[in-house]
TIZABA-299342 format. One record per residue (C-alpha): y, z, x negated; residue number from 1. Coordinates in pm, whole numbers, always signed. Each point is the difference from the previous one (the first is absolute). Example, Ala and Ser with C-alpha at 12.3 -4.5 7.8 and 13.67 -1.06 7.14 Angstrom:
- -450,+780,-1230,1
- +344,-66,-137,2
***
This chain:
- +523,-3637,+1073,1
- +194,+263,-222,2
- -266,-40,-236,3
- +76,-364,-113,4
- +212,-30,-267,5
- +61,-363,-35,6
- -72,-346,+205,7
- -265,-88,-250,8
- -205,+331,+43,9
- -380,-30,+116,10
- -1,+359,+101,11
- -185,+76,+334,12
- +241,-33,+317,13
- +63,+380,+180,14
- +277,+101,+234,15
- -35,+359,-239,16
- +254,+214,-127,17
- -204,+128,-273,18
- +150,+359,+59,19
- -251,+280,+11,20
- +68,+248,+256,21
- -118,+345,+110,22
- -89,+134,+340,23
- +353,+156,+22,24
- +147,-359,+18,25
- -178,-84,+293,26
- +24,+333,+183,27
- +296,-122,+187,28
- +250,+96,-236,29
- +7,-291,-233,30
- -128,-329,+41,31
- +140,-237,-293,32
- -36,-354,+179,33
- -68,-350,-232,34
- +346,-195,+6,35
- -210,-283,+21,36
- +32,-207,+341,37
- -302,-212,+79,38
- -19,-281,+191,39
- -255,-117,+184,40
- +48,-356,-12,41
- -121,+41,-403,42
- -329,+13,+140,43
- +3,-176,+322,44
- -228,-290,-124,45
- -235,+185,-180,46
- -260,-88,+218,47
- -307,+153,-185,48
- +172,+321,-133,49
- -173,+341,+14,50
- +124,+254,-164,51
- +351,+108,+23,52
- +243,+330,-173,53
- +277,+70,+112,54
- +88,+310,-104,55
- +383,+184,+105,56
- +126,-334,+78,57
- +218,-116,+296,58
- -105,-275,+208,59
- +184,-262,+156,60
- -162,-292,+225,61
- -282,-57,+310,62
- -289,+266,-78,63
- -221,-228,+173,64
- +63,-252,-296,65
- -203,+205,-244,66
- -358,-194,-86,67
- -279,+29,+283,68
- -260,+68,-273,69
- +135,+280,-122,70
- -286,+257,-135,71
- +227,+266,-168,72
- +380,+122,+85,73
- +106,+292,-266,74
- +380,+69,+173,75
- +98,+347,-191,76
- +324,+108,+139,77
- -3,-213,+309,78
- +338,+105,+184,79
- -66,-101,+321,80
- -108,+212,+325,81
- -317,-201,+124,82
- -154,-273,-105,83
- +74,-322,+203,84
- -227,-135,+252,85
- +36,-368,-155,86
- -150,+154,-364,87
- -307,-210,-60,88
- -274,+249,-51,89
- -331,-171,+161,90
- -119,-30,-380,91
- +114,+293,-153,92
- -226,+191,-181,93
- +203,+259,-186,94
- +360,+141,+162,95
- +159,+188,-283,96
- +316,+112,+150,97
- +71,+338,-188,98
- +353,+212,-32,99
- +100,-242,+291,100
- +255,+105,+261,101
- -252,-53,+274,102
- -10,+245,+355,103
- -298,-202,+117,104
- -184,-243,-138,105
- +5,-293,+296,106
- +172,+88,+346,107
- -315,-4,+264,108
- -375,-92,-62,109
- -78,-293,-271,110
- -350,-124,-140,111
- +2,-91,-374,112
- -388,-60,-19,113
- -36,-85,-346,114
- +223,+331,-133,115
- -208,+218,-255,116
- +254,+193,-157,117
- +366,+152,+161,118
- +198,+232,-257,119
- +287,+157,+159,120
- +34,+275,-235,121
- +375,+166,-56,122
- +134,-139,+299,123
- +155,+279,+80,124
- +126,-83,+350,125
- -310,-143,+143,126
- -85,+237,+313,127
- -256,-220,+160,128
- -319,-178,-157,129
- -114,-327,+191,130
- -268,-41,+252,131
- -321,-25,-172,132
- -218,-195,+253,133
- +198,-309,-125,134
- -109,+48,-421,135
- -359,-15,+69,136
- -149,-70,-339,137
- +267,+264,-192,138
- -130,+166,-287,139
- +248,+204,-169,140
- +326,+180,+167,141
- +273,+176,-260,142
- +274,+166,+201,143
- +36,+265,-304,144
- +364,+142,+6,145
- +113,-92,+363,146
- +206,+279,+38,147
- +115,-103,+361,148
- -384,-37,+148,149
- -136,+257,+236,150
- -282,-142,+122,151
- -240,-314,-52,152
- -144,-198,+275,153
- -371,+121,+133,154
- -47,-347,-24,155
- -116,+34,-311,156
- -299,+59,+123,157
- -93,-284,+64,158
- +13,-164,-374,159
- -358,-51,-51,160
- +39,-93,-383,161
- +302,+250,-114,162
- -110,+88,-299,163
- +324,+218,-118,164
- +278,+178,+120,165
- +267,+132,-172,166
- +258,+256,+193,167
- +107,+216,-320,168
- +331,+187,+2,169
- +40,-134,+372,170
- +172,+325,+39,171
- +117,-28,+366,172
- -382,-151,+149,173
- -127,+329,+246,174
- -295,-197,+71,175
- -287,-256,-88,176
- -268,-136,+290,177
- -334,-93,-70,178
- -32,-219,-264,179
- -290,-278,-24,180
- -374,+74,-120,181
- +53,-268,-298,182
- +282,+239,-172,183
- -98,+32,-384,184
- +345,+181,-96,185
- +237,+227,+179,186
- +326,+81,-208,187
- +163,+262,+197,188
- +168,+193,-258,189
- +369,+167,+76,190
- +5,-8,+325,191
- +78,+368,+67,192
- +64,-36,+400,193
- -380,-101,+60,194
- -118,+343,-24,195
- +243,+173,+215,196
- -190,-52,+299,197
- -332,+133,-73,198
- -255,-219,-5,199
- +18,-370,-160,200
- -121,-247,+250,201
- -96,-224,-300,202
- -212,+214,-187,203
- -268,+98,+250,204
- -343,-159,-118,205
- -10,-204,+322,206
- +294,-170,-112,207
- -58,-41,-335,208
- -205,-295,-170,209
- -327,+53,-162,210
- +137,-254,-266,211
- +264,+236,-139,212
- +36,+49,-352,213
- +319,+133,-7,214
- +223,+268,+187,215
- +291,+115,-132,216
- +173,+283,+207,217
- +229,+150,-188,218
- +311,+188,+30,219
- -42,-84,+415,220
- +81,+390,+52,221
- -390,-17,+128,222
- -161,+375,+93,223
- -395,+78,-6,224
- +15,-76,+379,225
- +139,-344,-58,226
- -294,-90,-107,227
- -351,-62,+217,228
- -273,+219,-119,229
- -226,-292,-50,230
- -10,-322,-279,231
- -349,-26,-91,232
- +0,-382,+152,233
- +251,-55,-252,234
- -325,-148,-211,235
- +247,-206,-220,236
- +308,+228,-82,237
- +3,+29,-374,238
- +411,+102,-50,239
- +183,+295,+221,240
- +349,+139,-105,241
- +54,+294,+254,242
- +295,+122,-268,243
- +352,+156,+109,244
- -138,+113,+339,245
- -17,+338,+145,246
- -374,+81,-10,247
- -120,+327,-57,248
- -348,-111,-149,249
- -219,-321,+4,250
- -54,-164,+358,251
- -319,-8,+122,252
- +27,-340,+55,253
- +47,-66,-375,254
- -322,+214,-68,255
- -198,-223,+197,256
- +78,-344,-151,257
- -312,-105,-164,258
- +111,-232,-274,259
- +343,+104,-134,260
- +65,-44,-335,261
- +386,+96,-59,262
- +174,+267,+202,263
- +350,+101,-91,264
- +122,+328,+167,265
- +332,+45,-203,266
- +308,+189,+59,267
- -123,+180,+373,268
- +224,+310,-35,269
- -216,+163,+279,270
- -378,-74,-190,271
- -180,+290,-81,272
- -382,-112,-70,273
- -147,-314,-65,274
- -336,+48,+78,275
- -333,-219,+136,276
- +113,-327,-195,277
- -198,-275,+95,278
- -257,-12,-261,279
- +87,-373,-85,280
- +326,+70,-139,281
- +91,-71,-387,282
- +339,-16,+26,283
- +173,+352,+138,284
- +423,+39,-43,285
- +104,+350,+135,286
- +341,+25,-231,287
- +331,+210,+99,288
- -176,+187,+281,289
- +139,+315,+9,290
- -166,+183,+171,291
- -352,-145,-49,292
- -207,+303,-137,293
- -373,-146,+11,294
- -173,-351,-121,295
- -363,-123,+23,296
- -37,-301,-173,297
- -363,-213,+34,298
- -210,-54,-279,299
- +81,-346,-5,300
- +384,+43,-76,301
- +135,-189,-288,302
- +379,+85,+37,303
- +146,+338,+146,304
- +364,+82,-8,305
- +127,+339,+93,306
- +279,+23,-198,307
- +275,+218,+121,308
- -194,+167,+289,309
- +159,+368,-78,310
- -246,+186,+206,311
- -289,-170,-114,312
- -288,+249,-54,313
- -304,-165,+7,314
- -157,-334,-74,315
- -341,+49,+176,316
- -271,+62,-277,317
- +265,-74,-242,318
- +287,+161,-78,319
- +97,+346,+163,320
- +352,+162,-67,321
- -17,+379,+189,322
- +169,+341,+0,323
- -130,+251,-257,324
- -165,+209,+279,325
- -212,-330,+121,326
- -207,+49,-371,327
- -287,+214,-47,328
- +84,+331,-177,329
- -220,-136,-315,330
- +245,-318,-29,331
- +282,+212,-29,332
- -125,+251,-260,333
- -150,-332,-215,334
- +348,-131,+24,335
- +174,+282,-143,336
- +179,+100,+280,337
- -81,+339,+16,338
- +102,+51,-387,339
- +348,-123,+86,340
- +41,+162,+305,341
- -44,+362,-193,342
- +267,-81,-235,343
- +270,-36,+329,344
- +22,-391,+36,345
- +111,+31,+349,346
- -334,+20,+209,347
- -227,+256,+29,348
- -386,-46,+52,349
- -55,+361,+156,350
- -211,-68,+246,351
- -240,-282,+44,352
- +204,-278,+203,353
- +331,+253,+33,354
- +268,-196,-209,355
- +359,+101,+21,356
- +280,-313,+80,357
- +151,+55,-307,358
- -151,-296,-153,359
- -149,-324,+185,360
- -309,-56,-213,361
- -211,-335,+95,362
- -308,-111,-197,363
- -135,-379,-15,364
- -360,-42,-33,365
- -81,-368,-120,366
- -289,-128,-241,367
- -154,+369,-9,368
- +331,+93,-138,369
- +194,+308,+124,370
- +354,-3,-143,371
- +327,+192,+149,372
- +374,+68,-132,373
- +185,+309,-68,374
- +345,+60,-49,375
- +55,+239,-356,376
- -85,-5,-318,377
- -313,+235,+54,378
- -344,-100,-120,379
- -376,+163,+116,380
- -179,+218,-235,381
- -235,-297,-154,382
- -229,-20,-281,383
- +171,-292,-199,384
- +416,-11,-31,385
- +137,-249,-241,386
- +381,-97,-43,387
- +52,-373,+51,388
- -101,-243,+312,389
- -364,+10,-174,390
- -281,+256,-11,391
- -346,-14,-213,392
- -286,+175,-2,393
- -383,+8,-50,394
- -203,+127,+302,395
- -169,+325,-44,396
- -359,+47,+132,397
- -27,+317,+231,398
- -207,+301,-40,399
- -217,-23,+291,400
- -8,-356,-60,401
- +192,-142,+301,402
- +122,-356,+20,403
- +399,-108,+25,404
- +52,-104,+333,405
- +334,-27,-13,406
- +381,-6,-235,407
- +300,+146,+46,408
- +320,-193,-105,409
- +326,+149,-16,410
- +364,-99,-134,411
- +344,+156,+2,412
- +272,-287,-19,413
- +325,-58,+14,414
- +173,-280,+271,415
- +326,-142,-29,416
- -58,-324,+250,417
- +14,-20,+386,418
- -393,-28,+17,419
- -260,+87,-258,420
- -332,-235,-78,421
- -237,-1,-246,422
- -360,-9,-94,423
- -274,+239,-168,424
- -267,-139,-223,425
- -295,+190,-27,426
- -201,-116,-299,427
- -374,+118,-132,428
- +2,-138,-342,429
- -374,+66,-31,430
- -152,-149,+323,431
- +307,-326,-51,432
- +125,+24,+318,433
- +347,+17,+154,434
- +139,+133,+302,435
- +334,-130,+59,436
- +183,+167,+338,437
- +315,-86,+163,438
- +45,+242,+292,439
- +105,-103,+353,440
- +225,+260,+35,441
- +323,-1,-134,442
- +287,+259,-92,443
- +297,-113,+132,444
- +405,+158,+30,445
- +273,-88,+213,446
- +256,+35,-260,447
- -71,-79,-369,448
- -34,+320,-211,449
- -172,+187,-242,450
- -284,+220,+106,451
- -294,+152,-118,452
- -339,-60,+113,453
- -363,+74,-16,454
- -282,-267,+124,455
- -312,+151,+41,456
- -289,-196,+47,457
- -433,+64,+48,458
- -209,-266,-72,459
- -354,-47,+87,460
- -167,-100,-307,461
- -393,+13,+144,462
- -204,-103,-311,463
- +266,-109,-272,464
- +52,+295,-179,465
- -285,+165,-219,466
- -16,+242,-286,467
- +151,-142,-287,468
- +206,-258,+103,469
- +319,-67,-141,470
- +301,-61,+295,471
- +344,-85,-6,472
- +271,-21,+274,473
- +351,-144,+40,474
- +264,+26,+265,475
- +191,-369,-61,476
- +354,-6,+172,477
- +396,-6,-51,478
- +18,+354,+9,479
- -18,+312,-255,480
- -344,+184,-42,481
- +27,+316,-170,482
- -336,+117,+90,483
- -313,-43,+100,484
- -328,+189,+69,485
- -357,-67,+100,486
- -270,+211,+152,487
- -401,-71,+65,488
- -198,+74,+335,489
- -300,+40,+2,490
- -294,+16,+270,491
- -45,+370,+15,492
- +385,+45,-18,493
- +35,+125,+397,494
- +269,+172,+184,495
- -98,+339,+114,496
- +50,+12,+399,497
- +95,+363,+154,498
- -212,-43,+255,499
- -184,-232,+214,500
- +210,-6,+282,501
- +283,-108,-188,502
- -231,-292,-184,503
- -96,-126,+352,504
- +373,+48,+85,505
- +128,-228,-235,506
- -281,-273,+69,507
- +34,-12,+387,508
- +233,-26,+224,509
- +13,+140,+389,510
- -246,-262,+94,511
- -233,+77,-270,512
- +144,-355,-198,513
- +73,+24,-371,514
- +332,-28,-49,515
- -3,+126,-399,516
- -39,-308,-328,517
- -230,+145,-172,518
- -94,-28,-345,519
- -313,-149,+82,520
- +173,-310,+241,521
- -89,-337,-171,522
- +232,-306,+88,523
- -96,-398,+19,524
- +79,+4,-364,525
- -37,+258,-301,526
- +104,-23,-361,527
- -339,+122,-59,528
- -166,-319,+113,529
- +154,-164,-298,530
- -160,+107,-321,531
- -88,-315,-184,532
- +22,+19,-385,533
- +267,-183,-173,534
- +183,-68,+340,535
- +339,+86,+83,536
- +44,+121,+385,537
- +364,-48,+160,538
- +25,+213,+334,539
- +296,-142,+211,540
- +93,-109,+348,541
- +282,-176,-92,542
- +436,+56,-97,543
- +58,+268,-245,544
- -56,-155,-400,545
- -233,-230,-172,546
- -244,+101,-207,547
- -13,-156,-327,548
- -331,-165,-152,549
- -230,+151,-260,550
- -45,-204,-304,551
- +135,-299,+188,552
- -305,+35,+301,553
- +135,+35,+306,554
- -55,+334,+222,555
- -291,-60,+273,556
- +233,+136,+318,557
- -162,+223,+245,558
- +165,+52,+362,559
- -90,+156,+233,560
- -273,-195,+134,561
- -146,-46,-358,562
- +3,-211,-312,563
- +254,-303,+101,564
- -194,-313,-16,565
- +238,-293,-61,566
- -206,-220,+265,567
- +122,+287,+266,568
- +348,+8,-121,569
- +29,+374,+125,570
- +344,+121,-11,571
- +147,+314,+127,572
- +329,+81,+33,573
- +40,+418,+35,574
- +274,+202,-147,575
- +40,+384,+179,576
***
């Protein structure tokens, strides 16, 4: 009635205050009632009237005067305890009685046949739900954000056509009873006192309808043993959000669900792996877990986040981000490592797999790319050194007439920013063709400051370099390059071993498992599958900078999976 601003005005009739308001204002603190006091009588003779708002207004009159044909009541706000046994409600089809004041919703048992949908949600002092047996054809039930209920009635049951229910940030409910086979969505997310008691009642298969297509569980405070080992009759569950929980690594229930399509796992302080993903997944959200150090994706994923996972190491067939002394012996000399080492950079290479703690050296191996950081201003003894963020050079053709097999990039900057990104462009002017690389792994610093650096990288190259072609690179960033070098490997360039004790040494572990990347490890995706003439290749998983376009065509972008086809709409989201 607020909302009409003269006696002439056609507007539509609602008892509505028009004031937005946020979950604080209904969490018992402040409730911001409609001055408005509505009458009953106004009504009375509307004999044939159905639908009826009444939104945070006060109500004055004989409840049993409201219209007998009454298919909708929206009552936001409603201030009273109960509702009255004289409400007529043998039509009603939708009860809409959220941020109400209500403890219980009738006082005893009541049947409202015809009732489809009861929204309750935000009344924060309801502490019991009604008996079910008496709303048999009920479809949906929102008691989101009743902060006061602790349990719901196992009459629930019973509802042979419930379709939904909605118990989010019920933050008080300790328990849920079997719910009915016809369930199609179960919204249980912030209730953290449903996992304090082991097992949830509610999520055992035999409780749970073959009809669901959506579960959302999280931030319940659930455990791995909260949940049943078993889902595979879960033949229609296409969305799970297990986020905010205090899993250790993917239940095995969730590995067994044969048609999931979107599974969000994000912000589990506690997850370390996320393995045996349910082959049918596209959509995979693992952000902010801290502690999460492995990831294997299917085939079929579109969209991965890991973003922010500190520990991540490896992305299975991937990405891998290890300790210097997880490498093969041959990776590290490639690299350069050995050349700096001798010149006192703060890690010593004495020994194969000895290195001191002085420095904390990790490597990322993506793309058949090896690349690492070092602290300094020290570069390896390579064949080509140029001033300036770019290098040139013509490839030389080798005396015993060995192929390239691989490049060495390396550049000493300069940082001044809290975090350092940037991308390297590889380009063979003769063959036309462009490798464009924007690394996973990123430098970062706690406090902004100036420091030196080196990024040294190994690429792969596999059949794009010959004899006589002409190559340029480029570091692209914010940041100061005062040098850069290059280097060629060849097939016949190997690593002399000491003995062959120490070669198996580094290859196997205890139980006779290799435990060394080798030089020879291929991953899902290469830069050397991507040699096309007169392309231009963009290697990225995502974050980090944008690579411009070449003569105004736009970069073909390669993740990890391969070359990103817009039908697919791969994304990944990855920054280490």
């Amino acid at each position: 009635m607020q909302r009409i601003k003269g006696n002439n005005s056609t507007s539509i009739v609602k008892m509505d205050s028009g004031i937005k308001r946020s979950y604080d204002d209904f969490s018992g603190r402040t409730i911001r009632a409609n001055k408005v006091n509505f009458k009953v009588g106004a009504i009375e003779k509307m004999k044939n009237l159905m639908l009826v708002q009444l939104d945070y207004a006060t109500f004055s009159g004989s409840y049993k005067k409201l219209p007998k044909k009454l298919r909708l009541l929206r009552w936001h706000g409603l201030s009273i305890q109960s509702i009255p046994s004289d409400v007529p409600l043998q039509n009603l089809v939708v009860l809409d009685l959220r941020y109400s004041k209500l403890k219980e919703v009738w006082d005893g048992f009541k049947v409202v046949g015809s009732l489809k949908i009861l929204n309750l949600s935000y009344s924060v002092e309801l502490n019991k739900t009604p008996d079910f047996e008496g709303l048999p054809n009920l479809e949906s039930l929102l008691l989101s954000g009743c902060l006061s209920l602790t349990h719901i009635c196992k009459s629930i049951g019973y509802l042979e056509r419930l379709v939904l229910l909605d118990v989010r940030d019920c933050r008080s409910l300790r328990d849920i009873p079997c719910l009915p086979r016809s369930l199609e969505s179960l919204k249980m997310e912030g209730c953290p006192n449903l996992g304090g008691l082991g097992r949830v009642r509610c999520l055992d298969s035999c409780s749970l309808s073959s009809l669901l297509v959506n579960i959302d569980v999280s931030g319940c405070n659930l455990c791995n043993n909260s949940f049943p080992e078993d889902w595979s009759d879960l033949l229609s569950l296409k969305f799970l959000d297990i986020s905010s929980n205090h899993i250790t690594s993917l239940p095995a229930c969730v590995k067994s669900l044969p048609s999931l399509e979107v599974l969000n796992a994000r912000k589990c302080s506690y997850l370390q792996s996320v393995l045996d993903v349910p082959k049918t997944v596209i959509y995979l959200d693992t952000t902010l877990n801290l502690s999460l150090e492995k990831v294997q994706p299917t085939p079929n994923t579109t969209f991965l986040a890991v973003y922010g996972c500190e520990k991540l190491c490896v992305v299975d067939g991937c990405f891998k981000l290890e300790s210097v002394n997880r490498f093969d012996r041959q990776i590290i000399r490639y690299l350069g490592l050995e050349s700096i080492s001798e010149k006192g950079m703060g890690f010593r290479l004495d020994k194969p797999n000895a290195y001191t703690k002085e420095v904390s050296i990790k490597i990322s191996y993506e793309f058949g790319i090896f690349s690492t950081y070092v602290f300094g201003k020290t570069l390896p003894c390579f064949r080509y050194k140029e001033s300036g963020p770019t290098i040139s050079f013509r490839v030389p053709s080798h005396p015993n007439g060995s192929r390239v097999s691989g490049l060495n990039a390396c550049f000493m900057s300069t940082c001044v920013e809290y975090a350092l990104f940037f991308y390297v462009e590889l380009n063979n002017k003769t063959k036309a063709v462009v490798w464009d690389y924007n690394p996973t792994m990123h430098l970062t610093r706690k406090q902004s400051s100036k420091f030196d650096y080196v990024w040294l990288s190994l690429w792969r190259t596999g059949n794009l370099l010959d004899a006589g072609d002409e190559i340029s690179i480029t570091l692209y960033g914010s940041h100061i390059v005062e040098e850069c070098c290059v280097n060629l490997v060849y097939d016949d360039d190997e690593v002399q071993k000491d003995s062959q004790e120490e070669m198996d040494a580094e290859k196997k572990d205890a139980h006779g498992i290799s435990n060394q990347i080798l030089w020879t490890d291929r991953l899902l995706v290469e830069i050397s599958d991507y040699v096309h003439s007169g392309k231009t290749y963009c290697f990225k998983t995502g974050g980090g900078m944008d690579v411009p376009t070449i003569n105004g065509i736009s970069d073909l972008i390669v993740d990890w999976w391969g070359l990103r086809a817009n039908w697919r709409c791969r994304h990944v989201i990855a920054s280490v």
